[in-house]
Each structure stands twice: as structure tokens, then as C-alpha cells.
N, C-alpha and C positions, 0 to 999 in steps of 0.2 A: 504494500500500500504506500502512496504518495499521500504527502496534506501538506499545502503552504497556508501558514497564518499570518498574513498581515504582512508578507513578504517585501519588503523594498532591498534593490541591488541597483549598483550604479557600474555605468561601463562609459568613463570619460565624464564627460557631462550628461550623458543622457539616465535618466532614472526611471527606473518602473518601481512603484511605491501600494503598496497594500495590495498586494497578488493574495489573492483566495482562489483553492484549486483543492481538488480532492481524486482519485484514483484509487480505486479497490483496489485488494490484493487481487493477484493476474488477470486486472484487467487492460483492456487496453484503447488507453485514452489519445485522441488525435487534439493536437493545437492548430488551428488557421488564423490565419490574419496579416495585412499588408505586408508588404519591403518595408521593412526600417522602423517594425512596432515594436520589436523588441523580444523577439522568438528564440532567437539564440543566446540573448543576454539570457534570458529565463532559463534556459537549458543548461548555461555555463553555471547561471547562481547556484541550480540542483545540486551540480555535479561539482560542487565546488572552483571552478575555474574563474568565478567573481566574486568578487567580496560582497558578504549580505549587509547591509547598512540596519535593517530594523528585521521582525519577523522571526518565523521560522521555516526548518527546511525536517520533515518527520518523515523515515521511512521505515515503515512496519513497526513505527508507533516509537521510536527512537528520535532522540533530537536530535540529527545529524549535522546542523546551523556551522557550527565549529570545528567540523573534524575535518580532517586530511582528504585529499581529492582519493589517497587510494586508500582510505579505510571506511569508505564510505557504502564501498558493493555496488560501486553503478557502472555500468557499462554504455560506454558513450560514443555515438557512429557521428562524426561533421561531416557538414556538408560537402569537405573535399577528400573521405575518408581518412587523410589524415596517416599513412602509412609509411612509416619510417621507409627511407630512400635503399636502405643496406640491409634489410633484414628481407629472409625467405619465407612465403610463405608461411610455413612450418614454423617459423623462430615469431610471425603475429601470433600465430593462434596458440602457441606457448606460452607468449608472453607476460599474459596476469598470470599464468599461474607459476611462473618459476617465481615471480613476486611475491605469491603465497608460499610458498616454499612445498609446492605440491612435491611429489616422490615423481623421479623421474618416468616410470611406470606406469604413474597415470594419468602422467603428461602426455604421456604418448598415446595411450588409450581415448584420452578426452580430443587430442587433436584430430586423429584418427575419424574420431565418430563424430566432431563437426564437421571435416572435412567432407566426409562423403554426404551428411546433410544437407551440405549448401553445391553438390557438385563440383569439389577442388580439390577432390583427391591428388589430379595428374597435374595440378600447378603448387603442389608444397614445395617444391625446390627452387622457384620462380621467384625472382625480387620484381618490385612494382615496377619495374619499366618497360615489363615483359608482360604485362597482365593491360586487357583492357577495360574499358569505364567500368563495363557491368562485373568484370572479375574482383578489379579491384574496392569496390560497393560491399561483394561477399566474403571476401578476407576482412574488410572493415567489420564487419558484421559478426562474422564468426570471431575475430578476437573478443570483441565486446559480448558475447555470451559463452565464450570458453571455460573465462571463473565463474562462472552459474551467480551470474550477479544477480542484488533482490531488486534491481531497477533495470532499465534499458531506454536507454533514453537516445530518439533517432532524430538526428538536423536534416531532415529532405532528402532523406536516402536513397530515393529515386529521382534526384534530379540530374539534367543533363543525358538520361538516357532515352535511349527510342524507344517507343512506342514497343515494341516485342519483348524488348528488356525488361521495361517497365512492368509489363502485364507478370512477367515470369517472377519478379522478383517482390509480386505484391503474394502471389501465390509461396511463393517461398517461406516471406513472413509470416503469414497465416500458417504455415506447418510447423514454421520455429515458436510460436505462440501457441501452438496446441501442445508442443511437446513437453518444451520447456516450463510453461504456463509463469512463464517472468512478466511481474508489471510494467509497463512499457507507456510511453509520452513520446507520440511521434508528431514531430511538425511536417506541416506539407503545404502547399500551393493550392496541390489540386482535388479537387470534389470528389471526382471517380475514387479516387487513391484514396479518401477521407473513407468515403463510404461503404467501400469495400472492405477493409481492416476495422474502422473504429466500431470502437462500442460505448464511448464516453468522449463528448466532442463538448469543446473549447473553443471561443475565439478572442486573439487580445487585439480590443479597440480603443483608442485613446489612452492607453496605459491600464488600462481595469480587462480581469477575464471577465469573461460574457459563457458562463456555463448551460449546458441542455442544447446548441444552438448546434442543429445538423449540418453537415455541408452543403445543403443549399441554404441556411441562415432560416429554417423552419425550427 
């Protein structure tokens, strides 16, 4: 479960000030709302990467407002996957959890079995300059649910792809959310994409969520 109370974060000058938001446990909540309202600043406050100015930030009924971006349990996809330049494959999808000091046995087990989840078995030896938009979407993806984080938190993880991508990697999500059953805040653009995944829709306007509001704004 997610809950912000009264949440304000600042990014520069710009502030988003008393966010109220709520997400069940696994469920999964979609955020929409203009360029430049402040979607990813909210994503970064979550997940620690902004500093909270007032508020809270509660996951699975924990005050997480103050802790460490990696003792936090949240697994976090940006919007440009965000995939270190030198690492394989195999060394993303390791990477929380050699952080946990998982055993390296089921490291290997765990990588293994998202690998073939997300279809990337035959690219773990691959560094990102060898993977394309839609590859590199699903290594972002699979790193962030490798340590079986209690959040998942996605910046427009289908953006920038075509239309076949897109379709396949909505379907995907949907299976990683059935199996996993991780609570999940995904922002998006587009209505289709809202509609099809969400089960709990958000939109931030003028700085305030606007909760119950479908992707068509019903």
C-alpha cells in the first residue's frame, strides 16, 4: 500500500504542496496529467530522489518520509530507463539484489526467472547499446522488480515506442502485476494505456490530485 498525507516536495522552484493519494496493497494505480505538472517530481518524492519539504510518504503503513532511497523497497522505471552504460544485462537485473546481499544462488535463480518473464533470456550478456527502445524498457523493468520491491513505481514506461511495442509491453505489465501482485503508480500520457492497466486513476491539476477520475476525466 501507498498513502501520501499532506505531501509537499520541491524540485528547484517548483512545488507540489499537500498531495493526498492512496493505493491499496497490489493494486494498481495510474497518475495523468499535463507536461510540466509535476509527475515525476511526485515519483522522485516517493522514491526518495526529492527532498519532502512537509507531509508524508507511508508504504505498507511504514513512514518511509526519511529513509534512504535504497531502504525504502521501491523499485523505480524513468522515463529514459535509466540503465547504466557498462553493465550486462544480467549485472541490471542482479543489481538490487547483490545490494541486499542476496546469496549468489538466488541471484541467479531470480534473474533467470525474470529474464524469461519479460522475454530476455538471449540478451543477458548485452550492454545497453546493443538493446533496443523496447529491450531496453524491459531490463529497466525487470531490474526494478528483481528485489521483489513492496512499490513499483513507472515514469511513462511506454513512451517513445510504436505502437506494437506499446501494445506488447502493456500486456506484459499486466502479467508482471498478476504474478508479482506489487503495488504499483504508473504515470502515463495516454488513455488507452491508462485504461487498460489501471484500477485506481489519479490526475495532478494545478498542483492538487484529483482522485476516482478515469482516463477519459469521467
Amino acid at each position: 500500500m501507498i498513502e501520501l498525507r499532506r505531501l509537499s516536495i520541491r524540485s528547484g522552484a517548483f512545488q507540489l504542496s499537500d498531495l493526498e493519494l492512496q493505493v491499496p496493497a497490489g493494486g494498481y494505480g495510474v497518475l495523468m496529467g499535463s507536461t510540466g505538472s509535476g509527475k515525476t517530481t511526485l515519483l522522485e518524492g516517493i522514491c526518495g530522489l526529492r527532498k519532502v519539504v512537509a507531509g508524508r510518504v507511508l508504504l505498507d503503513g511504514l513512514d518511509v518520509t526519511h529513509w534512504s532511497v535504497g531502504s525504502r523497497g521501491v523499485g523505480y522505471v524513468p522515463q529514459d530507463a535509466g540503465l547504466f552504460p557498462t553493465l550486462s544485462v544480467h549485472e541490471h537485473l542482479a543489481f538490487g539484489l547483490e545490494l541486499r546481499r542476496v546469496t549468489p544462488r538466488e541471484i541467479r535463480q531470480r534473474v533467470e526467472e525474470v529474464a524469461e518473464a519479460l522475454g530476455i533470456s538471449d540478451l543477458l550478456g548485452r550492454t545497453p547499446r546493443h538493446l533496443s527502445g523496447g529491450e531496453a524498457k524491459r531490463v529497466a523493468i525487470g531490474r526494478a522488480i528483481a528485489f521483489h520491491p513492496r512499490l513499483l513505481l513507472l515514469d511513462e514506461p511506454l513512451a517513445a515506442l510504436d505502437e506494437d511495442h506499446r501494445l506488447r509491453l502493456i500486456e506484459l505489465l499486466k502479467t508482471i502485476h498478476q504474478s508479482e501482485q506489487v503495488t504499483t503508480l504508473h504515470v502515463t500520457h495516454y488513455s488507452e494505456e491508462a485504461a487498460a492497466l489501471g484500477e485506481h486513476f489519479f490526475r495532478l491539476v494545478d498542483g492538487r490530485i484529483v482522485a476516482g477520475e478515469g482516463p477519459d476525466g469521467s
